[in-house]
N, C-alpha and C positions, 0 to 999 in steps of 0.2 A: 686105467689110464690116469695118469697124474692131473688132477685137477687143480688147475693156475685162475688166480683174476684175469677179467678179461681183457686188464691191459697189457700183464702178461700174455698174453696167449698169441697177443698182438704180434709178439717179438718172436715169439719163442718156435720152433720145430723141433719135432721131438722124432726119434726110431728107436723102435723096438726091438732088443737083441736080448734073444733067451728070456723073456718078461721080464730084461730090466728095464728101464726107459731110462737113456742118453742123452740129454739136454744138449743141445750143439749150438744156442745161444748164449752170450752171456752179456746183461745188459748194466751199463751203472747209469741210473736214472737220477745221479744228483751231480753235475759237476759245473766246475766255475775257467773253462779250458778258454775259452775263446776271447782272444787279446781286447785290452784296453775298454772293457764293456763294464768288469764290476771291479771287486778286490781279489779276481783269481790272475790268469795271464797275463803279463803285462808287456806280451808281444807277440808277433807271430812264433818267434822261433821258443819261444816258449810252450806254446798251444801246440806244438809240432811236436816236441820234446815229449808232455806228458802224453800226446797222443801215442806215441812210439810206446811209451812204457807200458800204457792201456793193454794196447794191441800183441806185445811180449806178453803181457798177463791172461792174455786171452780173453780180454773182454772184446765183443764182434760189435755191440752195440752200445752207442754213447748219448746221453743226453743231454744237450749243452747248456745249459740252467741258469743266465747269469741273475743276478738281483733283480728286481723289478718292484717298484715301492709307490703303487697307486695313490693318485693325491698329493704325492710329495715328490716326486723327481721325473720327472717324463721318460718312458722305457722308449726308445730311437728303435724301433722296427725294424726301419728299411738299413742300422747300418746291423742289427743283431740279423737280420738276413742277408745282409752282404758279407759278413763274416763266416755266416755259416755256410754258405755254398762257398766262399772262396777256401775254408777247413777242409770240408769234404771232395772239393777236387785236387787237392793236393793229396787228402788222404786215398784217391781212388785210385790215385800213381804208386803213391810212395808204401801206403799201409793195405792192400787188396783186403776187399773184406770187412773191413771198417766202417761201419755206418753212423755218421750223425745224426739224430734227431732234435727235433727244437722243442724248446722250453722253455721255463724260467722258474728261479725260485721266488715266489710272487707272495709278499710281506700282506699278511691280513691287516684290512684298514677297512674304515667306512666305504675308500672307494674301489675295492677291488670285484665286490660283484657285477660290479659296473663294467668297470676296465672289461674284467673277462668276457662280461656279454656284447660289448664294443668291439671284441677282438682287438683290445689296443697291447695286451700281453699275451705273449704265446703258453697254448696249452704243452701237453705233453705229445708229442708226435703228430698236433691236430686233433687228438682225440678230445672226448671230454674229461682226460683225469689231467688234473694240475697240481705241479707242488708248492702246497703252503706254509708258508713258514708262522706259525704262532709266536708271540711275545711267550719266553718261559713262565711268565707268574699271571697268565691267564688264567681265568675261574675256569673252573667246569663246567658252568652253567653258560658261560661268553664261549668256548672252547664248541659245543656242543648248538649252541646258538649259529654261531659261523656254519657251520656245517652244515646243519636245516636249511641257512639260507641259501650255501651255494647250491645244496641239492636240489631246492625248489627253481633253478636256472639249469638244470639239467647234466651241475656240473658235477666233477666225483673228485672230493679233495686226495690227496698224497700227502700226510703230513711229514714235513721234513722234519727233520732234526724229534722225530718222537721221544726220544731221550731226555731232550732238554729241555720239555713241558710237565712242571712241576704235577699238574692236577692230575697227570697220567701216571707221571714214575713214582709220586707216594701213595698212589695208588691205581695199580696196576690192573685190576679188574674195570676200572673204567673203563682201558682201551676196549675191552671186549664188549662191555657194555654197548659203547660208542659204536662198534664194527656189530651187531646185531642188531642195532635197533636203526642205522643210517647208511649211506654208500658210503664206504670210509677207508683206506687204504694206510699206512704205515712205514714213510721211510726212520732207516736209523744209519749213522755211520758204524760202518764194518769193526772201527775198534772197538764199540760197545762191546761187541759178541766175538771176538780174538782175546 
């Protein structure tokens, strides 16, 4: 059986046909869809549009991710969950099948282990994996520091944009490094790898 993270596993069902295994979720766990929140949507019918496109693509599962910059800009909660459920019941009409989840893409600072443990920024699905977004010309040693720290709060980072952290893309065996010796996860955008 195909073995997935367990926050994939979250999402995903799987059936068995002829020993192949049929993935019938497909999730994007980095997006900026939900209006007027960061520099993604910048209205409803916008959010509705890229939703449409998602769901033509076949993706079933969305993460609505907008910025969130602990210490320096207050993340509004109650209206990043009023956006999200008024997304998703439009989507439960118009797109069947479509599932919202919340999140953020949550900017490493002094105060974000904070935040997260205040619950003042949304994790990934309520789970404990969150995605973080590194400054690109972080050390290695600051890179690997953040990550001890959120792990000792229980939490399991998501690095976003892993592309475009220097100390990992000139060298590439750190991510591995990093992913065996801590709980540590890996987003990248799709065109890297197209």
């Amino acid at each position: 059986l195909l073995q997935l993270p367990p926050l994939f596993r979250l999402l995903q069902k799987t059936l068995r046909k002829k020993g192949e295994i049929t993935v019938s979720v497909f999730c994007d766990l980095h997006t900026h869809v939900l209006w007027e929140l960061d520099d993604g949507a910048d209205n409803i019918e916008t959010t509705r549009d890229m939703l449409r496109k998602m769901h033509e693509d076949g993706i079933t599962h969305v993460a609505c991710t907008p910025h969130a910059d602990p210490g320096y800009r207050p993340f509004d909660i109650g209206l990043y969950t009023e956006r999200l459920n008024e997304a998703q019941e439009w989507a439960n009409t118009a797109l069947p099948g479509l599932v919202l989840l919340s999140g953020a893409e949550i900017t490493w600072t002094y105060h974000t282990a904070e935040a997260l443990r205040k619950k003042q920024v949304p994790s990934l699905n309520g789970t404990h994996y969150v995605l973080i977004e590194f400054a690109p010309n972080i050390s290695y040693s600051d890179l690997r520091g953040a990550i001890y720290k959120l792990s000792a709060i229980g939490i399991t980072p998501v690095i976003a944009h892993a592309e475009r952290i220097r100390c990992i893309l000139w060298h590439p065996k750190r991510a591995i490094q990093l992913k065996n010796e801590l709980p540590v996860h890996y987003q990248m955008n799709a065109g890297v790898l197209l």
